[in-house]
C-alpha positions in Angstrom: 22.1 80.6 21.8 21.4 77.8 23.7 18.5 76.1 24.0 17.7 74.2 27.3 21.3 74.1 28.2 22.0 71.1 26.1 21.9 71.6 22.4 22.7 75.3 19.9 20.8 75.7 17.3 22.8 74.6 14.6 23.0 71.2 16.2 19.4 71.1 14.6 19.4 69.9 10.9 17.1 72.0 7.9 15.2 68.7 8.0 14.4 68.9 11.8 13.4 72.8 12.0 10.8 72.8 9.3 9.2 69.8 11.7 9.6 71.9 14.5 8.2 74.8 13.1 5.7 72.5 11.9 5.0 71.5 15.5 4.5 74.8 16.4 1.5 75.3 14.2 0.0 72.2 16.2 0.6 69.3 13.1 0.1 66.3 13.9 2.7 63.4 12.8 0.5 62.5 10.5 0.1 66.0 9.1 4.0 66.8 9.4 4.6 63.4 7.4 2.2 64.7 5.0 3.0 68.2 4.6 7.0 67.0 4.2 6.6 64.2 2.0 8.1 61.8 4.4 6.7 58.7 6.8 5.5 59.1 9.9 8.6 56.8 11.5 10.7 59.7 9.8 9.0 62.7 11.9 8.6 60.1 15.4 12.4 60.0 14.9 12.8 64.2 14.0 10.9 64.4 17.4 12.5 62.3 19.6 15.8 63.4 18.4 14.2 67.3 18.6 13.2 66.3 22.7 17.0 65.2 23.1 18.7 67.7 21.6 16.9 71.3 23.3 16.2 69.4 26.2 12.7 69.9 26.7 10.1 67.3 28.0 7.5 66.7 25.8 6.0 67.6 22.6 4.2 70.7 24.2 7.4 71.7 25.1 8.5 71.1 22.0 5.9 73.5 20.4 5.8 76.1 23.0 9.4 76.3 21.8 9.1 76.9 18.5 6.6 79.6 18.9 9.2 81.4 20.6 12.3 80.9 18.3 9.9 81.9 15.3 10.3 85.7 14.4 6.9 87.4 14.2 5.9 88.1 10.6 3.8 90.7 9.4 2.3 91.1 6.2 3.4 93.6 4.0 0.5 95.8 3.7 -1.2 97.0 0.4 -0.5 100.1 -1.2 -2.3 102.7 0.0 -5.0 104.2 -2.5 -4.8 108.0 -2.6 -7.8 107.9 -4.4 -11.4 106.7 -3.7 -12.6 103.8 -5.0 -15.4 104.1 -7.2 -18.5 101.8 -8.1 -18.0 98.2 -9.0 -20.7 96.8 -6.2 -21.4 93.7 -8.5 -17.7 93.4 -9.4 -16.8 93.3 -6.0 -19.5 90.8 -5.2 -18.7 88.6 -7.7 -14.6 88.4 -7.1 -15.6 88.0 -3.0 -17.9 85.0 -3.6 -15.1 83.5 -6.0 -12.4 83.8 -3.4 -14.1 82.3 -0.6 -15.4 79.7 -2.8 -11.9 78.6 -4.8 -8.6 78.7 -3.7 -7.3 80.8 -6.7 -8.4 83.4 -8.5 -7.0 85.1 -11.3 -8.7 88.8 -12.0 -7.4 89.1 -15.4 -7.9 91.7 -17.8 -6.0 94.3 -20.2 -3.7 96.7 -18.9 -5.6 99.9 -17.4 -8.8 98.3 -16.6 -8.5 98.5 -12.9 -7.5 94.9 -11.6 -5.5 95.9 -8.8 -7.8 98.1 -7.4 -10.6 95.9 -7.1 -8.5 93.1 -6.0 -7.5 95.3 -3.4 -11.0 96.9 -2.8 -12.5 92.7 -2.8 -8.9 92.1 -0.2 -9.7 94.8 2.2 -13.5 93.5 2.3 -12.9 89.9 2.8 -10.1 90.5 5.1 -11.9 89.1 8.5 -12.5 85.5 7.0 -8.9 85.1 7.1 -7.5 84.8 10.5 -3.9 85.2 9.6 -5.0 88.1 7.4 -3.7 89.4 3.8 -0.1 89.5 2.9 0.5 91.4 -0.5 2.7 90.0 -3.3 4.0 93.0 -5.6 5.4 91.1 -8.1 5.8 94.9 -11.0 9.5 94.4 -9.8 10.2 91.4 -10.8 11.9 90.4 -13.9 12.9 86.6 -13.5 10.8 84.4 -13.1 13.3 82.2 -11.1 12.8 85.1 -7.8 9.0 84.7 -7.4 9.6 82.9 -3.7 12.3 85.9 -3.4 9.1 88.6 -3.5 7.3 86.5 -1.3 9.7 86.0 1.1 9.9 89.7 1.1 6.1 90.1 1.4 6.6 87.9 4.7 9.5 89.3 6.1 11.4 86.4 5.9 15.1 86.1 5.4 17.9 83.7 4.5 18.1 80.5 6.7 21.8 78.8 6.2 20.8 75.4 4.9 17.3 76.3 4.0 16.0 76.3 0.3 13.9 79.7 0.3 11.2 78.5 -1.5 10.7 75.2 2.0 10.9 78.5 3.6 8.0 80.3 2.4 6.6 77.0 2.5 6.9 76.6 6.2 6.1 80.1 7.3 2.9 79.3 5.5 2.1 76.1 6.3 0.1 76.4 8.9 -1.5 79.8 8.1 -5.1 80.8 7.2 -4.2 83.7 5.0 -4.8 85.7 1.4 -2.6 86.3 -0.4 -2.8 88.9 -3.3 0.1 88.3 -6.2 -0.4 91.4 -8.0 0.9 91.8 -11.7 1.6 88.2 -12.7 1.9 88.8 -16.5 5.2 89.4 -17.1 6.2 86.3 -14.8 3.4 83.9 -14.8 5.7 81.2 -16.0 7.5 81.6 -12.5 4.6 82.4 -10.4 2.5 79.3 -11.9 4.7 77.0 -11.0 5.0 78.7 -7.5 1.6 78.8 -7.0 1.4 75.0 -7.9 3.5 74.1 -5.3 2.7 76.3 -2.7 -1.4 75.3 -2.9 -0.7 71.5 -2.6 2.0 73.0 0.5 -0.5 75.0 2.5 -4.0 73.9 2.6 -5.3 77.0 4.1 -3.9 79.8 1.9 -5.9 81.3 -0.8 -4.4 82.9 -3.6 -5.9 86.4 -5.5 -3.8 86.9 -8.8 -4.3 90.2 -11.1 -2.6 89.2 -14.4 -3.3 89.9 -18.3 -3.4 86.2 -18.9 -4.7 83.1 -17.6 -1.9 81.4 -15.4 -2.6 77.7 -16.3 -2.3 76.5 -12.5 -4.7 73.3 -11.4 -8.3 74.8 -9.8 -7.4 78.2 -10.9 -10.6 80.4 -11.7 -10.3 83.3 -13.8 -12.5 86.3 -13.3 -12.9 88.2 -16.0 -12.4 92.1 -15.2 -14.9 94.3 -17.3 -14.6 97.9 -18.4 -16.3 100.3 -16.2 -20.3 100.1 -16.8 -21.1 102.7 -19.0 -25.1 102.5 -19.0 -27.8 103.8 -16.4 -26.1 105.1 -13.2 -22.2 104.7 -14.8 -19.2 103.9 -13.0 -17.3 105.3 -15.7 -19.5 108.5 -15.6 -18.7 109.0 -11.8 -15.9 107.9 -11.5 -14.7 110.6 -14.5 -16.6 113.1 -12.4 -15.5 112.5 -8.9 -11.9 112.6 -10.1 -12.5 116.1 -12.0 -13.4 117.4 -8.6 -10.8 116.1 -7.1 -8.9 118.0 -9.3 -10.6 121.2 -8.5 -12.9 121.5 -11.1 -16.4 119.7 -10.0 -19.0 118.8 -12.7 -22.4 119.9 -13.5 -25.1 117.2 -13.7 -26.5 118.7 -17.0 -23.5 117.9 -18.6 -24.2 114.5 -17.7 -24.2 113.2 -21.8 -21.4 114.7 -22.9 -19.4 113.1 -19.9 -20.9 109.6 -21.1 -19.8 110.5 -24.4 -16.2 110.5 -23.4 -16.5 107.5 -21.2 -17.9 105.2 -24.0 -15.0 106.7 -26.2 -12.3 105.5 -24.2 -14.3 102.3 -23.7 -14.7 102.5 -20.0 -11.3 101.7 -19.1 -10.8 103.1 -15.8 -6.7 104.4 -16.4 -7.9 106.4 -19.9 -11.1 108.1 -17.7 -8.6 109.4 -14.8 -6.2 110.5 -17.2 -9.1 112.3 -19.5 -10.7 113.5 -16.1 -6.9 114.8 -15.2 -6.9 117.1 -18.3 -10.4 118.7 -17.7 -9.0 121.9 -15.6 -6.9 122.8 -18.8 -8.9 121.3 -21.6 -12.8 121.1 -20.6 -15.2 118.8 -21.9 -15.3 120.3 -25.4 -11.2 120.3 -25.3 -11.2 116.6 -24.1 -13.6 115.4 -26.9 -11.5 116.9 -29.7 -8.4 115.8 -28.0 -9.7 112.0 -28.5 -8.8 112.2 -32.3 -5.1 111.4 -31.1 -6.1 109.7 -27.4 -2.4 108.4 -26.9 -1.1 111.8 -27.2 -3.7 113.3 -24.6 -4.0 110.6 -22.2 -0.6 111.4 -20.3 -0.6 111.3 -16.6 1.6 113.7 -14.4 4.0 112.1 -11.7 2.8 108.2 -11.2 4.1 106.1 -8.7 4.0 103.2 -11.7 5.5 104.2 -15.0 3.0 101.8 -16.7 0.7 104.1 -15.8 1.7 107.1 -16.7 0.1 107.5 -20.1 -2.5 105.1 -22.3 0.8 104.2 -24.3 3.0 103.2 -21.4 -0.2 100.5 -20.9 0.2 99.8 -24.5 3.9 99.4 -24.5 3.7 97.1 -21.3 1.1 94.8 -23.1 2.9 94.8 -26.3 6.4 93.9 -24.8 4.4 90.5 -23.7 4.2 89.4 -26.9 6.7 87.4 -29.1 7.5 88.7 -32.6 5.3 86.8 -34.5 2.2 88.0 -32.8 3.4 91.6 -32.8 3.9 91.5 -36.4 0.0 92.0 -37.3 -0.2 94.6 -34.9 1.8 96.3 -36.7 0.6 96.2 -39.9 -2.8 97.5 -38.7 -1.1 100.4 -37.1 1.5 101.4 -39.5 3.7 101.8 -37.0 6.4 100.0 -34.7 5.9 100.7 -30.9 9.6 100.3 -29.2 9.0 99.5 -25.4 11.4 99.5 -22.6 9.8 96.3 -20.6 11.0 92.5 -20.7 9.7 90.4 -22.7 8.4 86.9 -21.2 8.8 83.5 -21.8 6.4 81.6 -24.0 7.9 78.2 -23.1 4.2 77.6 -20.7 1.9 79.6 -23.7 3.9 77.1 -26.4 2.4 74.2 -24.2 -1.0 75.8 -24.4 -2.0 76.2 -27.9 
C-alpha cells in the first residue's frame, strides 16, 4: 500500500512504527523517548525520517496517519453471567476503591470462593472511569507461562506484526490507553504473568490491572484483596444466594426454613461454588436430603454441564488447587486424608515461590 505516493510500508523499520503509533496517541518526544527507552535525538531522527518516507508534512500529519493505518481494537468482552449476582455490597465496595486507588490488584482467594465474579461484578461497575474501557484477560487456557502476551494479544485483537516482538506489541497498543484490564485465573501461570505485569505497568502509565489468582503474584505496588467466604450472619449472602439459586431451579424456598438453610451454608463454609452446587441438588434431595448428604460433601457437590471443568464438582476445585503444589507440600495433605488425590491439571513452577520463602 502506499502511503503518500512515496514510501510502502515495509520501508518503515519495527523501530519507527512503534514511534508512529506512539505519535498517534499524541506523545510527545519526550514521552516517546521515555516510553522506548531511547534519547530524544533518537525519536527527532525516527520523525524526520517518518516525514520523508510517507510523505506527509508535519507531525499532525504524521499522527493523523497513524490513526488511520491502526486497526480498531475492541476488547474482548467478559463472559456473560447466566446467573445473577448475589450480595457482596461491601466486597464490591472495597475491591472498587482499591482499583481506582492502586494500579494492581490481586483478588486472591481459594478455589470456589467467587473471585471472578466479583471481579467481574467490581469491572462492570467501575467501567465509566476508564475511557478506553475493560479488556478481559482469560488466562484458564493457558499452560505456559512463556504465552501470557499471546492471551493478551488475543484479548486485544491484535495479530502478528513481521519484525515485531509480540510482547512491544501489546506494549504499544497499550501505551497510550486509559484502560482495565481484568487477568483472570493467574494461579497456574503467575510466574509468566508477574513478569508480564512488571513490564507492562512501568510500559503504560494509564492501565490498571485486576488479577483473580489463588496466590499473591509478587509484582512491585501490587495489592492483594483478600476474597472472603460469603457472610453467613444477619441478612446472609450465602443464605440468599442458596435460595435464589433453588428457585432458579424450580423449587423456591420458604422463609421459615430460614435456619436450616443457614445450617447448610455455615457447613460448606460459605463458599459460594459448594452453596450453588448444594442449592442445585435441592429439587431431588430437599433440605433434609442435602444435610445428610454433607457426611460425604465431595461426593454430593457435583454440578451438571459447566462451561469450566474446575467447576464442575467441590473435588474438581480441590484437584485444581492441589495440582499447584509441589510434592513436598502435597505430602502432608496426604497423610491427613488418607488418600492420594490424582489431578489432570499442570503443575506450576516454583522457581518465583523458591525466591519467596
Amino acid at each position: 500500500m502506499e502511503h503518500g505516493g512515496n514510501a510502502t510500508e515495509c520501508d518503515i523499520s519495527p523501530r519507527e512504527a512503534e514511534v508512529l503509533e506512539l505519535l498517534g496517541s499524541h506523545f510527545s518526544n519526550a514521552e516517546i523517548a521515555a516510553q522506548l527507552f531511547i534519547s530524544v535525538r533518537t525519536v527527532e531522527s525516527h520523525v524526520s525520517s517518518l516525514l520523508r518516507k510517507l510523505g506527509v508534512p508535519d507531525r499532525r500529519a504524521l499522527a493523523q496517519r497513524a490513526a488511520v493505518d491502526q486497526p480498531h481494537q475492541e476488547p474482548v468482552p467478559p463472559p456473560a453471567p447466566l446467573t445473577s449476582f448475589i450480595g457482596r455490597a461491601r466486597e464490591r465496595v472495597e475491591l472498587s476503591e482499591m482499583i481506582m486507588t492502586h494500579r494492581q490488584v490481586t483478588a486472591a482467594g481459594p478455589g470456589g470462593v467467587g473471585k471472578t465474579r466479583l471481579a467481574l461484578a467490581v469491572a462492570a461497575e467501575v467501567a465509566g472511569q476508564y475511557g478506553d474501557g475493560v479488556w478481559f484477560v482469560d488466562l484458564i487456557p493457558v499452560t505456559d507461562p512463556g504465552m501470557i502476551a499471546t492471551a493478551v494479544a488475543g484479548a486485544l485483537g491484535l495479530g502478528e506484526q513481521p519484525g515485531r516482538d509480540l510482547t512491544e506489541s501489546v506494549f504499544g497498543a497499550l501505551a497510550g490507553r486509559q484502560a482495565l484490564l481484568v487477568f483472570d485465573n493467574c494461579e497456574h501461570v503467575v510466574d509468566g504473568v508477574a513478569l508480564f505485569l512488571e513490564r507492562l505497568l512501568a510500559a503504560c502509565p494509564r492501565v490498571t490491572v485486576l488479577a483473580t489468582s489463588q496466590a499473591r503474584l509478587m509484582v512491585p505496588f501490587e495489592r492483594v484483596y483478600q476474597v472472603p467466604p460469603l457472610s453467613l450472619a444477619g441478612e446472609s449472602d450465602a443464605v440468599a444466594l442458596f435460595m435464589e439459586r433453588a428457585a432458579a431451579a424450580g423449587w423456591p424456598l420458604d422463609p421459615p426454613r430460614h435456619d436450616q438453610i443457614a445450617a447448610i451454608c455455615a457447613r460448606l463454609d460459605g463458599m459460594a461454588l459448594a452453596i450453588e452446587l448444594a442449592a442445585a441438588r435441592y429439587p431431588t434431595l430437599g433440605l433434609d436430603g442435602i444435610t445428610a448428604a454433607l457426611s460425604h460433601p465431595l461426593r454430593m457437590l457435583t454440578g451438571g454441564s459447566r462451561a469450566d471443568d474446575r467447576h464442575r464438582s467441590v473435588r474438581a476445585v480441590l484437584d485444581w488447587s492441589h495440582a499447584l503444589l509441589e510434592p513436598a507440600d502435597q505430602e502432608p495433605l496426604h497423610r491427613m486424608s488418607g488418600c492420594q488425590v490424582v489431578s489432570r491439571f499442570p503443575r506450576r513452577s516454583r522457581s518465583r515461590d523458591a525466591r519467596r520463602r
